[in-house]
C-alpha positions as CSV (number, residue, x, y, z in Angstrom):
1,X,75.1,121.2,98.5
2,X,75.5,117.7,96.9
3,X,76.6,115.0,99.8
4,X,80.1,114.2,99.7
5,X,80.9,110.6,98.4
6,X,82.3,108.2,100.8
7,X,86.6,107.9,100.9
8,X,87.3,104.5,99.6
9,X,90.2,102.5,100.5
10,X,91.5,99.5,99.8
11,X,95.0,97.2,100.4
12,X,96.0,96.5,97.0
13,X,98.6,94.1,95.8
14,X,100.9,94.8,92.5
15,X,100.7,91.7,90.5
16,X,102.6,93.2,87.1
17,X,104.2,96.3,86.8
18,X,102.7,99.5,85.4
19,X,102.8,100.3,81.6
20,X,105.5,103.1,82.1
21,X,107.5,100.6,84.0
22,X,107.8,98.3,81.5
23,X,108.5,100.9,78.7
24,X,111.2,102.0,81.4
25,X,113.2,98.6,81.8
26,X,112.4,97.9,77.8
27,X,115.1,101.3,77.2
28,X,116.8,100.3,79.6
29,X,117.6,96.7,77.6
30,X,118.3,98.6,74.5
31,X,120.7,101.0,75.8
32,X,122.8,98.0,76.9
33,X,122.1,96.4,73.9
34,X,123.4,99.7,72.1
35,X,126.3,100.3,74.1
36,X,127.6,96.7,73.1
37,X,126.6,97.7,69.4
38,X,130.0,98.2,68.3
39,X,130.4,95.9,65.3
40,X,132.6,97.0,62.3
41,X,131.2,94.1,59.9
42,X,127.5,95.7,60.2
43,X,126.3,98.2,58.1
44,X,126.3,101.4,59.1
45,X,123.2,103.0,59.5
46,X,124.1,106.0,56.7
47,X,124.2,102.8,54.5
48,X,121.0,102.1,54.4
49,X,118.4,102.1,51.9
50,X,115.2,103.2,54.6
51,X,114.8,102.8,58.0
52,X,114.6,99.2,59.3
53,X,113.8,97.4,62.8
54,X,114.8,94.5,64.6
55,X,113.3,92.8,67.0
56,X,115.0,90.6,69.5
57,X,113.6,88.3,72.7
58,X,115.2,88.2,75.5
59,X,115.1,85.6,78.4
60,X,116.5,86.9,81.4
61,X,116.9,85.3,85.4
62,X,116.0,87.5,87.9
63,X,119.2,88.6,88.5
64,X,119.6,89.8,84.6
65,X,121.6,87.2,83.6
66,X,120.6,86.4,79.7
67,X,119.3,82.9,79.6
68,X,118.1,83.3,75.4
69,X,118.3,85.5,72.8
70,X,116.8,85.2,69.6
71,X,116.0,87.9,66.2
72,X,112.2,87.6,65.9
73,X,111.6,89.9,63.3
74,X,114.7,90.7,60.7
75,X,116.0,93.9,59.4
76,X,116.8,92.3,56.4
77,X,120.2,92.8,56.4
78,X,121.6,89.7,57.6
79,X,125.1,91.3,58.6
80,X,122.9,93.9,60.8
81,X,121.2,91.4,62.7
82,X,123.8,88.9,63.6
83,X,125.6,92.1,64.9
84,X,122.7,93.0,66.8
85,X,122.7,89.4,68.4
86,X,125.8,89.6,69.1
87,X,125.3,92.8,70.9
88,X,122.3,90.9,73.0
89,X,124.9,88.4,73.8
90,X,127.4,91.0,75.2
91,X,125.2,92.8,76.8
92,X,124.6,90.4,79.7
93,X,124.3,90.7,82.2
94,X,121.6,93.2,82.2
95,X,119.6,95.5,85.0
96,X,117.2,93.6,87.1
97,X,113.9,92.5,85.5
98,X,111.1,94.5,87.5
99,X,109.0,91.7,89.9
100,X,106.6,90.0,89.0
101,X,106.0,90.4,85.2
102,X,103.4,88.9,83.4
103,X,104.9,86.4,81.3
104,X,108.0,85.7,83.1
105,X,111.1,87.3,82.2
106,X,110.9,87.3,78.5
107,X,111.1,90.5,76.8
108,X,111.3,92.0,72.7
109,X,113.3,94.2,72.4
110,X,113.1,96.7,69.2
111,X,115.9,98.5,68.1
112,X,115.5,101.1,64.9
113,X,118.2,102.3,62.4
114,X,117.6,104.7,59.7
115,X,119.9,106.8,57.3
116,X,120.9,110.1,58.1
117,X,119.2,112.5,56.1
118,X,120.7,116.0,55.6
């Protein structure tokens, strides 16, 4: 009967959130962006062509009060994107950033419309 190996233990100190954590917080940022998404003057999704993403950065205090927003990748529909910053905008102040992240509170934040197809 094989020896059994020694019970290791350690005290280990979180530095930056877990993977899932992140990917929790990041939905979290574009339901409230989503929720604010409200604007007549964009397209609506059934309008376009082919699916499209945005990406927009976020720069948030700890408390979740937006600091910056900014569109760094484009849909390519001009009308969508403003609409989608102006969503960003309204959405603040948002949920808590968890502790600690790597890279301070700065976060992108990709949010995907397609046509409905039937």
């Amino acid at each position: 009967m094989p020896e059994s190996e020694p019970e290791l233990t350690a005290n280990l100190t979180q530095i930056t959130e877990s993977p899932s954590e992140l990917e929790n917080y990041l939905f979290l940022l574009r339901k409230a962006i989503g929720l604010e998404f409200n604007d007549r003057s964009a397209p609506s999704p059934s309008q376009l062509p082919h699916r499209v993403m945005v990406r927009v950065e976020l720069e948030l205090l700890k408390s979740g009060a937006l600091t910056s927003a900014r569109i760094l990748k484009s849909t390519g529909f001009k009308r969508l994107d403003d609409a989608v910053y102006r969503a960003a905008l309204a959405a603040s102040p948002y949920p808590e950033p968890p502790s600690a992240k790597a890279g301070g509170n700065r976060f992108e934040v990709e949010l995907i419309f397609a046509p409905k197809r039937f």
